[in-house]
MISE-650671 format. One record per residue (C-alpha): residue in three letters; x, y, z. Coordinates in steps of 0.5 Angstrom, whole numbers. Layout:
N
ZADREN residuo    px    py    pz
ZADREN     ALA     X     Y     Z
...
END
This chain:
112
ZADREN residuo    px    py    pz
ZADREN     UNK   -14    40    20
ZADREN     UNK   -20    37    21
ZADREN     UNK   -22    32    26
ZADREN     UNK   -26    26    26
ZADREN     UNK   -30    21    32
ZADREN     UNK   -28    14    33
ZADREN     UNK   -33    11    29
ZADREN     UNK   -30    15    23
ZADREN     UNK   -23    11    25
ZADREN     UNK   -27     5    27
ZADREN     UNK   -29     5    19
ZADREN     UNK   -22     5    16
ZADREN     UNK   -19    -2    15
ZADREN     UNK   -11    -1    16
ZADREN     UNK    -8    -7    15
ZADREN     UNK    -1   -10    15
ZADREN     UNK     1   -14     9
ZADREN     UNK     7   -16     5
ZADREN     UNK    10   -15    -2
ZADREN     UNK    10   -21    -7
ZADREN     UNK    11   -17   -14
ZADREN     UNK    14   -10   -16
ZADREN     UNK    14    -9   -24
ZADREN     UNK    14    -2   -27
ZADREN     UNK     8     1   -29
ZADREN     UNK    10     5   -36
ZADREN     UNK     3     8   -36
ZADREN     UNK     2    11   -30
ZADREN     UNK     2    19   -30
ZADREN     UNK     8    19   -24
ZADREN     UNK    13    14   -24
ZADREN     UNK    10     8   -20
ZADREN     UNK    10     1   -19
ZADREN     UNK     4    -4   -19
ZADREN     UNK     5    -9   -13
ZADREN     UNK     2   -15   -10
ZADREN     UNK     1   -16    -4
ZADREN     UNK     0   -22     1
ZADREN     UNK    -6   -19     6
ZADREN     UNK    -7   -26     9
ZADREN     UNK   -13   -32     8
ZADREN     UNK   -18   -28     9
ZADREN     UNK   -17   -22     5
ZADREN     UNK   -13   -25    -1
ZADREN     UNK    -8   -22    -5
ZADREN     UNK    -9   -16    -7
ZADREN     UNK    -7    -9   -12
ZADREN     UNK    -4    -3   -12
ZADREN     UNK    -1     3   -15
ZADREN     UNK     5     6   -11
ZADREN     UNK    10    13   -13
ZADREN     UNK    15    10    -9
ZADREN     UNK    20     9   -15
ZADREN     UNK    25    15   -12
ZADREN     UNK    26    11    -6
ZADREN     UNK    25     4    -8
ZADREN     UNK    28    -1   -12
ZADREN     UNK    23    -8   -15
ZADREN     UNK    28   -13   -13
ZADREN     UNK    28   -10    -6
ZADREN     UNK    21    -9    -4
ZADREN     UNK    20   -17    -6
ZADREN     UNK    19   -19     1
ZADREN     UNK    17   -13     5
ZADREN     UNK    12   -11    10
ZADREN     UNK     7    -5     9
ZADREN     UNK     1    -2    11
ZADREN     UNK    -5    -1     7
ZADREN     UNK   -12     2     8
ZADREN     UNK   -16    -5     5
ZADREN     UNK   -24    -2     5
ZADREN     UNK   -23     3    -1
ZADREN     UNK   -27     1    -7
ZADREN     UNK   -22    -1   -13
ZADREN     UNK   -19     6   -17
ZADREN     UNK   -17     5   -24
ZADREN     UNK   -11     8   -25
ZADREN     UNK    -9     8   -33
ZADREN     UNK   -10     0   -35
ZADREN     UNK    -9    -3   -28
ZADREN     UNK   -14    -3   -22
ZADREN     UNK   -11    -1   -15
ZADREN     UNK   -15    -4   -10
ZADREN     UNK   -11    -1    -4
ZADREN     UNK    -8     5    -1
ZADREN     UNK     0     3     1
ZADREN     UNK     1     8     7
ZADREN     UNK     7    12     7
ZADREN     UNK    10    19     9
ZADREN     UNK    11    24     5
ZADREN     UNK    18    28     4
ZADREN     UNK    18    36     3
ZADREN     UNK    21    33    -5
ZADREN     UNK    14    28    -5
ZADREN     UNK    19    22    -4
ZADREN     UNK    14    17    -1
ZADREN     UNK    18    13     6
ZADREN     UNK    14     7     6
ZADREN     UNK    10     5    14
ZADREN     UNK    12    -1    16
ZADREN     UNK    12    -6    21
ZADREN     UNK    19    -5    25
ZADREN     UNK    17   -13    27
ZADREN     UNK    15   -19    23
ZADREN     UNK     8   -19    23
ZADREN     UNK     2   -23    21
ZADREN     UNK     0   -21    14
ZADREN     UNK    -8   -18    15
ZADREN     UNK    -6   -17    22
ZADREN     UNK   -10   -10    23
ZADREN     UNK    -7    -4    25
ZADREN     UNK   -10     0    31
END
């Protein structure tokens, strides 16, 4: 494993936000959804792909907190823009658990 400094951690904004939207995304090589989420006034809505669909279904992730890397620039993903990365832990059959915040918290609160 690589190790890297505190700047290099400094760099990475992880903020927590909360999902609006889950619709499928047919053409996604994996099974995924496309969300929306809430990441507070000052950095918006914003859009991203994720392969959680063996865990999660859409109706029950409307209104969940997340967490999600904010700063990586927009990434194309068939024909739809993923404008950040939602955090989560990667099980041995590549199901994906999603980090949340164990409390209700402020959305585009940083996560330190």
């Amino acid at each position: 494993m690589e190790t890297i400094n505190w700047p290099d951690f400094e760099k990475v904004e992880i903020r927590a936000g909360t999902i609006l939207e889950a619709n499928d995304f047919p053409k996604a090589r994996n099974p995924s959804y496309q969300l929306v989420i809430d990441f507070g006034p000052e950095l918006g809505i914003k859009k991203s792909s994720a392969q959680i669909t063996s865990l999660y279904r859409k109706e029950e992730l409307i209104g969940k907190q997340i967490v999600a890397v904010v700063n990586f620039p927009p990434r194309q993903i068939a024909n739809f823009m993923s404008e950040c990365l939602v955090l989560g832990v990667v099980g041995d059959n590549k199901e994906v658990t999603l980090l949340q915040p164990d409390k209700q918290v402020i959305n585009g609160q940083r996560i330190a």
